[in-house]
Structures are given as C-alpha cells and as structure tokens.
VMD Tcl script that draws the C-alpha trace (Angstrom):
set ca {
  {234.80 76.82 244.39}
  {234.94 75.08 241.26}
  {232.35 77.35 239.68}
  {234.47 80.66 240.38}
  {237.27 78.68 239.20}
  {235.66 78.52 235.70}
  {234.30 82.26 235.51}
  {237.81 83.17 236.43}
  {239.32 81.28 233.33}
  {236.62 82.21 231.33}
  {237.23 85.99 232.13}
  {241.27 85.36 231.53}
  {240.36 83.63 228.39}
  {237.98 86.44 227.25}
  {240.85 89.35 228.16}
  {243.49 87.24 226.20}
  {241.42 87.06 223.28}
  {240.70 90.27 222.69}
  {237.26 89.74 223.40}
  {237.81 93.23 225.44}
  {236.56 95.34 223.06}
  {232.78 95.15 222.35}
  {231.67 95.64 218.71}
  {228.13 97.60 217.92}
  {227.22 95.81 214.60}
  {228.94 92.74 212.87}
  {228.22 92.18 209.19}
  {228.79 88.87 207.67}
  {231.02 88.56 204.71}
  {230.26 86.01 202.28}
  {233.08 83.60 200.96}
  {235.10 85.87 198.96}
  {237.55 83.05 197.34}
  {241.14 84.33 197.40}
  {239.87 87.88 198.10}
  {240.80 89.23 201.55}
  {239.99 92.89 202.93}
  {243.26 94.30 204.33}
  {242.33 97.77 203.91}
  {239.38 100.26 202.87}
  {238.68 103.28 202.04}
  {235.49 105.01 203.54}
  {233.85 107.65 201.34}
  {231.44 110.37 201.60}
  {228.12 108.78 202.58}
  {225.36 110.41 200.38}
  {222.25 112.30 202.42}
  {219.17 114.28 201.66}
  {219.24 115.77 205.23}
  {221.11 118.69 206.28}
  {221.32 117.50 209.59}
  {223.35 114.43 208.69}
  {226.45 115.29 207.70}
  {227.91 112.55 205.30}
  {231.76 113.37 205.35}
  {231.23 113.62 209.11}
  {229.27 110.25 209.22}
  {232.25 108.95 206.96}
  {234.73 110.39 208.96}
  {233.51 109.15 212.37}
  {233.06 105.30 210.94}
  {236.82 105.58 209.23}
  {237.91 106.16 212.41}
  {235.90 103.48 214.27}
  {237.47 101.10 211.70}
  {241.24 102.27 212.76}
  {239.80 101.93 216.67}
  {238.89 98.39 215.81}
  {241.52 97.55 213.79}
  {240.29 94.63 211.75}
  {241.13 95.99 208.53}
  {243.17 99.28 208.39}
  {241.47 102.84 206.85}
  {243.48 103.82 203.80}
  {242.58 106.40 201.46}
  {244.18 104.79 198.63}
  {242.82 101.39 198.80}
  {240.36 99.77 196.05}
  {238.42 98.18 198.46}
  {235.32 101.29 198.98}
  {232.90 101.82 201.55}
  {230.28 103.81 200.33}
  {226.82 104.34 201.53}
  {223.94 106.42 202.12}
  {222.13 107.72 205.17}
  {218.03 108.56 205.12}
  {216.04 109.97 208.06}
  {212.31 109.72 208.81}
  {210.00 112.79 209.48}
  {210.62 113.95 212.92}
  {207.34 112.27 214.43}
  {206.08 114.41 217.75}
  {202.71 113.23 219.79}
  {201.06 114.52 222.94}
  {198.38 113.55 225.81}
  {197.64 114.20 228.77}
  {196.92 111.72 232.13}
  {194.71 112.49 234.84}
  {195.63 111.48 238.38}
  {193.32 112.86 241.70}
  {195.27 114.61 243.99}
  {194.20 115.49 247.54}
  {191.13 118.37 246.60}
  {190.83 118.24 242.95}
  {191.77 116.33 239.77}
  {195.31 117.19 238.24}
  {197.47 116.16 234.99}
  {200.29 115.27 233.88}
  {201.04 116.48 230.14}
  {203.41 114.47 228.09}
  {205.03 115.58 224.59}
  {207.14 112.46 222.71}
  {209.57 112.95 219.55}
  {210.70 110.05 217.33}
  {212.90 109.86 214.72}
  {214.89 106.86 212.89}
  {218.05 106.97 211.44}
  {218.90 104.37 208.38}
  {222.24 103.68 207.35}
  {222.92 101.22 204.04}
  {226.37 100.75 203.30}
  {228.84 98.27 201.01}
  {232.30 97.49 200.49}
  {232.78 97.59 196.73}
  {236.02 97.12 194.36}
  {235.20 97.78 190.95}
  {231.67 97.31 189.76}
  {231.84 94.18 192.03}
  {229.70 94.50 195.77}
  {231.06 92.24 198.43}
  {229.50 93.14 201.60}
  {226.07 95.36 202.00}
  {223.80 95.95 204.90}
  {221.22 98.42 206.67}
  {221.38 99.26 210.29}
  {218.92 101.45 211.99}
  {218.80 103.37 214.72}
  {216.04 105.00 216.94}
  {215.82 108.20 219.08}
  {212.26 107.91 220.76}
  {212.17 110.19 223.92}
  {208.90 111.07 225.64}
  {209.04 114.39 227.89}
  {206.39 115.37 230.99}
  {205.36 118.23 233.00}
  {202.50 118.63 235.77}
  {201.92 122.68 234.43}
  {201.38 122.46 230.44}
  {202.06 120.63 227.23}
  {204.18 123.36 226.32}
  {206.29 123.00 229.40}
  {206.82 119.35 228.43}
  {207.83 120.44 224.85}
  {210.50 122.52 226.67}
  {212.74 120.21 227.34}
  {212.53 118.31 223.78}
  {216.40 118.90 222.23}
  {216.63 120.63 218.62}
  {216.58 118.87 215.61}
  {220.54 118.91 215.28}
  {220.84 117.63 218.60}
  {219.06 114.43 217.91}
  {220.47 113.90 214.49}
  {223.91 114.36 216.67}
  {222.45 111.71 219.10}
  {221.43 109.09 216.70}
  {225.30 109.59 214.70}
  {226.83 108.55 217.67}
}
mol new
graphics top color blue
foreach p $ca { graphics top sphere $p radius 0.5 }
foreach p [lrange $ca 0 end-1] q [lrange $ca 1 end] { graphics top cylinder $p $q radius 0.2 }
display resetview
C-alpha cells in the first residue's frame, strides 16, 4: 500500500511540475552572469545537401521552441540561433543467409541503407557565442526478401524520404 502511495505522489508531483512534456535534447548553458535568454531568433541553418532544407530545418526547431516554451521565438531578438546541418554518404550493403528448407537449400537476401544526420548549432548575440552543441541522428534500416536482392532493395524509401525521416 505504501509503495502505490508513493508512485501516486510521485506521478501528481511529476504532472504538477510540468514534467509532462518530454524534451529530445537538453543543452547546458554555461553561467551567463546577468545575461538571461528570454527570446531568440532562429535563422536559416546553412547545408550542402539539397535534401535538407535549412529554412525548413529552421522553421520546424522555431516552432519546437514556441511548443516548449522556455524562451519565446521572436524574429527581432539579438539573441541568434544559427547553425549548420551536414549529411554522410548514403551508405547501402548487401548479403545473403542461407537457411535449409525441407528439399533444398534457400536464402534470404538482405539490402541495408545508413545515413547520419549532424546538426551544430549556437545561440550568439554579437560576436559573443553562449551556447553551442552537435546532435546526431541515425537512419540505419536493413530490408529482406526470400526471392532476390533486388526485391529487398524494393522496399528501401528514396533519398528525400529519409532525409524527411531523420528532420523529424
């Protein structure tokens, strides 16, 4: 009894809190002084990719940051956030497996595509940088068929899809 009693406080705790809303990535800040972030404004992040859109990238995080609401989005503010995203070479790889079925020995044909997605950012006023970091992110998806490596490759998703999958 006394241990659901707890769980239950801890989950009204958590709820009053706030603690409701789960955040992907936190970046420390470093002591700033007197210097507070109210407000930022998110610019176009830079990319060598056509498949990575950087107003869209920049347009999708300025709205996280008004989902979160932390700091508010403002167009005119001093505080910027300005970054760049890079992407590796799409990577592809394929084998084969052989199981034995009932009369004769079969395969199964596998094709896998991996690509990472970098994304450095910072929050700068000025010439001054008060906050930087690099998150990555993955896509690494392996595909099978029992008929033919190019019946595995079938189902692999276009370039644009998975650059829309890993700028989620």
């Amino acid at each position: 009894m006394q241990k659901c009693y707890v769980n239950l406080c801890l989950l009204i705790v958590l709820l009053l809190t706030g603690c409701k809303t789960t955040i992907d990535h936190v970046v420390p800040s470093p002591p700033l002084g007197n210097f507070q972030f109210n407000d930022v404004s998110v610019h176009k992040f830079k990319s060598s990719s056509r498949n990575y859109d950087g107003d869209a990238f920049a347009n999708a995080l300025a709205q996280r940051i008004q989902e979160y609401g932390y700091v508010n989005e403002n167009k005119n503010s001093f505080n910027d956030v300005v970054g760049q995203i890079s992407v590796s070479r799409l990577e592809t790889d394929n084998w084969r497996e052989e199981y034995e079925g009932k009369k004769e020995t079969k395969y199964k044909y596998y094709y896998r595509v991996k690509q990472t997605l970098n994304v450095s950012f910072s929050v700068v006023r000025g010439n001054k940088t008060y906050v930087s970091d690099t998150l990555s992110f993955d896509y690494n998806k392996k595909f099978k068929s029992y008929e033919s490596y190019s019946d595995a490759k079938n189902d692999l998703p276009s370039a644009e899809k998975i650059s829309n999958k890993l700028m989620q």
